[in-house]
N, C-alpha and C positions, 0 to 999 in steps of 0.2 A: 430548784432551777427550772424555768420555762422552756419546754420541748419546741419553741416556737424557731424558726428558723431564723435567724438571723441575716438579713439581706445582706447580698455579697459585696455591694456597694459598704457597709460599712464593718466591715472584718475587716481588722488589721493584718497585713501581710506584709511578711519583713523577713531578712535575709539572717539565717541563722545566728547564733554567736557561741563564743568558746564556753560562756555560760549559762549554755541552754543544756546543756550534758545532761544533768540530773533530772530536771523533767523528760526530757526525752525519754532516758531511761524507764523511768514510772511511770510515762503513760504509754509504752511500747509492755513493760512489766503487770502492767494490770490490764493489757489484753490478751497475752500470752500466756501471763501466768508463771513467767521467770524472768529475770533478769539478763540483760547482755550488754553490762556495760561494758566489755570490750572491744564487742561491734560496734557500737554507737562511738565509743572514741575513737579506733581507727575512724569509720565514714565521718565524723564532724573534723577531723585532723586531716581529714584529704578535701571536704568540701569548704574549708575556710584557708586549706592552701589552694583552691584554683581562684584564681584572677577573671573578672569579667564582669558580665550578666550571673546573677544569681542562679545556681540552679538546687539549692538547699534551701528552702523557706520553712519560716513559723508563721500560725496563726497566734494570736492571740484574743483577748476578752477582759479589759480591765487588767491589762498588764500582767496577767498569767499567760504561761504558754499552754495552750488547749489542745494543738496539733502542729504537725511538723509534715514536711516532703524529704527527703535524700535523693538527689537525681546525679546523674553526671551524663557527659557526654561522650560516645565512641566514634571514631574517624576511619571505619571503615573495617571493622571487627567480623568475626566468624561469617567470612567473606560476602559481605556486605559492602558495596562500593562506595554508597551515601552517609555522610554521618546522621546519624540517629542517639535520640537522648534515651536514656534507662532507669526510670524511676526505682531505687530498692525499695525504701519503706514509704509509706505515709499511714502516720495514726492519730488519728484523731481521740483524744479523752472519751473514756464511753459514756460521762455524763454530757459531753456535747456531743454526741452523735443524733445527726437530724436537724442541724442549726444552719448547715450550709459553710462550717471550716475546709473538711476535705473538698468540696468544690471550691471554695474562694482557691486555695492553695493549687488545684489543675487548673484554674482559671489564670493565675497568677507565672505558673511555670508556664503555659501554653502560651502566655505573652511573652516572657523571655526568651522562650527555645525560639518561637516566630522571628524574634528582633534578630535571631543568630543565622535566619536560614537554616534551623532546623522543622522537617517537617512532620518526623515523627514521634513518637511515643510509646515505647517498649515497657511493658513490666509482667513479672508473672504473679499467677497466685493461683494455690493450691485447691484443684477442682472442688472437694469439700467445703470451702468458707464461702457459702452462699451468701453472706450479708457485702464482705468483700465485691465480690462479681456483681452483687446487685449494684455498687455502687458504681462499678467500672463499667457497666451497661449503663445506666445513666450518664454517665458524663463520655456514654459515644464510643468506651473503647469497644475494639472488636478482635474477632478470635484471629489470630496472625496467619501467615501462610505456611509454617515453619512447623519443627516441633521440638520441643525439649528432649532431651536424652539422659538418663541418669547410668553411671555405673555404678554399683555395689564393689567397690576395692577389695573389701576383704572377701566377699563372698566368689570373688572371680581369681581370689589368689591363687596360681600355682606351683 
């Protein structure tokens, strides 16, 4: 396969389907390294019940799914006034990484959320996955105003 980038004018981008599951899974599974097809069918079971503007896209390449996005939208969450969209996953195949899917697919979502009056774009990702960050520095995102907060449950139990 050609490392060559694929222009973004001609990446298919198209709105999830119920029988995208199983790729998802495997190409989310062979960049992690495990399997979660429970996550993946809950998020395709709530982004093929919302109604509207797409905000769950596939790339594709010859009628294979290569990459996918998971987004949805919040209406004013962890007091926040504006709605704002929330990207969870996008992964793109690691034999297409470098073709220009995962851009076609923000390219793609940033046209829909725009269509909706939405202006922003939320997602996080783990200070370690430099290739991750590299990509979200190119397509413009920036470090939020805010900060994540995790609790340890068990560790705080008393």
């Amino acid at each position: 396969m050609s490392n060559e980038a694929a222009p973004r004018d001609v990446v298919r981008i198209r709105q999830l389907e119920a029988g995208d599951l199983e790729a998802m899974v495997a190409i989310d599974a062979r960049i992690l390294g495990r399997r979660r097809e429970e996550f993946f069918r809950l998020k395709l079971k709530q982004a093929l019940a919302d109604t509207g503007i797409a905000m769950s896209l596939a790339a594709e390449e010859d009628g294979r799914l290569v990459g996918f996005a998971l987004a949805r939208v919040y209406f004013g969450e962890f007091g926040v006034t504006e709605r704002v969209a929330v990207l969870d996953v996008i992964d793109v195949h690691p034999e297409f990484h470098g073709r220009g899917f995962g851009s076609a697919l923000i390219d793609q979502l940033r046209t829909n959320l725009l269509a909706l009056g939405i202006r922003t774009l939320q997602t996080e990702v783990g200070w370690a996955d430099q290739e991750l960050l590299a990509f979200f520095r190119r397509e413009r995102f920036q470090l939020a105003q805010r900060l994540c907060l995790d609790l340890d449950l068990e560790a705080t139990r008393t």
